[in-house]
N, C-alpha and C positions, 0 to 999 in steps of 0.2 A: 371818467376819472377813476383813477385806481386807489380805493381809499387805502387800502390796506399799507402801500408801499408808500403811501403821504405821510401816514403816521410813522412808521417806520425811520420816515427820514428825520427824524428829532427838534422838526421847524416847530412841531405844539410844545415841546419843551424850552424850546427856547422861548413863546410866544407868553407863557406862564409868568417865563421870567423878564419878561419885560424886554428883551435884548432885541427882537425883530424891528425894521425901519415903519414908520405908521403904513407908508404903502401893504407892507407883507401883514398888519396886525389887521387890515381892513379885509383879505384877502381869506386869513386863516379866518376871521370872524364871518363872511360870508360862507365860506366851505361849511364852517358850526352849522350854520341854520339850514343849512343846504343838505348836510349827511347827520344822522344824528350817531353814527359810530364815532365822527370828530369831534361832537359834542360831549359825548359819553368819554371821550380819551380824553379833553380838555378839564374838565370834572375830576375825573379821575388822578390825572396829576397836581391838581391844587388841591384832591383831598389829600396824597401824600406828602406835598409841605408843609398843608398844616400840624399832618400826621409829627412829623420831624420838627416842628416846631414845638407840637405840645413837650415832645420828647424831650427839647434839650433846654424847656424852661414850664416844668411842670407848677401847677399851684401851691402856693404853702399852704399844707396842711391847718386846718383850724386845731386848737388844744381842744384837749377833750382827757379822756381817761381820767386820773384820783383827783388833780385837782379841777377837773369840771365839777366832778360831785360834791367836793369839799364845799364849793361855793356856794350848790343846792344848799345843804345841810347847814352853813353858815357858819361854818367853822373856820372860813378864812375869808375875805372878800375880792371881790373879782379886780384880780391888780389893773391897774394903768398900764395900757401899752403905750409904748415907745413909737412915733409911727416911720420908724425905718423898713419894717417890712415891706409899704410901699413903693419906697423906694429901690426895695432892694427885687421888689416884682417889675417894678419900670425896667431895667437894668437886666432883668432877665428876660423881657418882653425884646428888647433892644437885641440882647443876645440869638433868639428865635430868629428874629427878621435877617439877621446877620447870615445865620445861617441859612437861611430861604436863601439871601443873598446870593451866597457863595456856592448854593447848590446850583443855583440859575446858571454861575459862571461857569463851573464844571462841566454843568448839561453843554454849554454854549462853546467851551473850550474841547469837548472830547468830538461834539460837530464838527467842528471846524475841522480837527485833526483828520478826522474819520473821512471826511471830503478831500483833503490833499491827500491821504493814504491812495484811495480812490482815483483820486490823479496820477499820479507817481505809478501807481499799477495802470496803467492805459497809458503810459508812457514808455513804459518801459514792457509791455505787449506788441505796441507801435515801431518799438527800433527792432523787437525781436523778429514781427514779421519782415522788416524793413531787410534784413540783414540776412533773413532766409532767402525773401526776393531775390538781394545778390549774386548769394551764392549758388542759388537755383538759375540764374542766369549766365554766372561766370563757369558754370561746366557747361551751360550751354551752351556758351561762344568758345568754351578749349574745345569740343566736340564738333563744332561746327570749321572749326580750323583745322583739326586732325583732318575730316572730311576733304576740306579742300585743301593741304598740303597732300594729299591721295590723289585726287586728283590732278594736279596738275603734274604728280610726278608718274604718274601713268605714261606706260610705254607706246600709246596712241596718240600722246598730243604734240603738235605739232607748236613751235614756240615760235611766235612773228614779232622783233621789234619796232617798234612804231614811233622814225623819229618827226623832232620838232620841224615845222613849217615855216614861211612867210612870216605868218602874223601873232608865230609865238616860238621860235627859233629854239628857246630852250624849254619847250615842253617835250615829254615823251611819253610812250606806253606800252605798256608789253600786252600781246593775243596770244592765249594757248588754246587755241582750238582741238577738240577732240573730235576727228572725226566720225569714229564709230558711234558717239552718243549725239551728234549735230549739238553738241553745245562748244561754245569760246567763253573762257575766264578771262573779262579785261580786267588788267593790272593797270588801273588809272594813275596810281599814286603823284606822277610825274606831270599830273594837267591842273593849273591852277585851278582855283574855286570859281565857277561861273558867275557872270553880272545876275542881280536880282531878273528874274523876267526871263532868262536862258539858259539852256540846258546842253550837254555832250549830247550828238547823237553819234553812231556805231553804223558803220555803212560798211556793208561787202560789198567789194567792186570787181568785175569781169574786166579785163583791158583791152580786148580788140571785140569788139569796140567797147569802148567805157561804158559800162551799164553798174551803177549804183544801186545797191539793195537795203535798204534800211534792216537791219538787227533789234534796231531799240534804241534807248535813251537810258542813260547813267542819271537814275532819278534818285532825290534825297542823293548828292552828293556830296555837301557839309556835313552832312548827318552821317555817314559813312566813316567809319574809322581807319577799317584797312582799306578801303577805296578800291575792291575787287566786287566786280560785278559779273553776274552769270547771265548770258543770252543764248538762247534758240539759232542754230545756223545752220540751217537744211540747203545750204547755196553753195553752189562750184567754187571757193573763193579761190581769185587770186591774189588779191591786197584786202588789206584793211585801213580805214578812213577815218578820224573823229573830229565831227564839224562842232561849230558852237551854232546851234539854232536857237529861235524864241520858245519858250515854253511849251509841251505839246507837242514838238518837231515838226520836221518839214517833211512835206513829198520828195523833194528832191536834193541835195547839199548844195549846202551854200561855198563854193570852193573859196570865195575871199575869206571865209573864217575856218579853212580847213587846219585844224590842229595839229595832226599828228598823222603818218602816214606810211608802211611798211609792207611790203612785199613778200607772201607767203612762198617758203623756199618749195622749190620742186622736188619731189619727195622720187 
């Protein structure tokens, strides 16, 4: 335990002042017997209440000076008191407690404070990083699209559009393949979102005879915002293919769920 940073946190002043729930006074009372720096700081706070209590209802002075001696001497006798004094010590006795009171609340009111201050800064730290995150991310995504508006306006790519099929008439999608890099940018935006369990896959096909090549799979595609994806295409192509398979892909396409389908022009 860290006693230093215990005390610190102004729970032994509140505990003085009676403000802690019995759980937290059983708590601070075990830490006492357990550290005796808490013990010695607990002391040392109820010796400055009372400190402040003597202060703000000190004793009345007993008479004393000419007429004490007068009375020696018997030259006057020792008057009748009145006994409001008493009362008027009650009343000040009353006033000390008052203030012990109110010093308890203060201790207990500037806690409190001092812990939502404490909040309030670790909130407003939390949006700070929150909002750097952002923006350290949104020049990453302007940067990453400059990127690929360069690329695909490069004077090597070839542009294939890829329309809808059978069993989705109005889907479509654009291939820019770059030859000199073996990569193709699909331009999915035009294929609906896959059923739970299945995924786009991306097939290069040769045509005489029909040899299909898997490229990849358009993975995390709801999670995609611009819905361009970048694949590996080291293949002779002459069309491109996008099947819907189950998760994982297939060996081979499933042409009853062939998507989308276009004809890379002869260059």
């Amino acid at each position: 335990m860290e006693v230093d940073k215990y005390i610190a946190s102004g729970i032994l002043e509140l505990y003085v002042a009676g403000s802690l729930t019995e759980e937290q006074n059983v708590e601070v009372f075990q830490y006492a017997r357990e550290y005796p720096e808490i013990r010695d700081e607990i002391l040392a706070i109820e010796s400055s209440i009372l400190e402040l209590t003597k202060s703000v209802s000190p004793k009345l002075s007993k008479r004393k000076g000419f007429d004490d001696v007068k009375v020696r001497i018997g030259e006057r006798k020792d008057p009748q008191v009145v006994q409001f004094p008493e009362e008027k010590s009650n009343w000040s006795t009353y006033t000390g407690w008052a203030a012990a009171i109110l010093l308890g609340i203060g201790v207990a009111w500037f806690y409190n404070e001092n812990s939502q201050l404490k909040s309030n800064m670790n909130v407003v730290e939390q949006e700070k990083q929150i909002l750097e995150q952002q923006i350290f991310e949104a020049r990453g995504s302007l940067a990453n699209t400059n990127q690929l508006l360069n690329s695909l306006r490069d004077k090597d790519v070839i542009l294939t559009p890829l329309g809808g099929q059978e069993v989705s008439p109005t889907s479509y999608a654009k291939a820019y393949w770059n030859k000199k890099e073996n990569k193709v940018y699909i331009d999915a935006q035009g294929l609906p979102e896959p059923p739970d369990g299945m995924v786009y896959q991306v097939w290069s096909l040769k045509l005489e005879p029909l040899t299909p090549t898997s490229m990849g799979l358009l993975d995390d595609f709801a999670q995609d915002e611009n819905k361009i994806f970048t694949l590996d295409n080291p293949n002779e192509t002459e069309a491109f293919g996008i099947t819907l398979e189950p998760a994982g892909g297939s060996e081979g396409p499933n042409l009853e769920q062939l998507y989308t389908l276009g004809a890379v022009a002869s260059s």
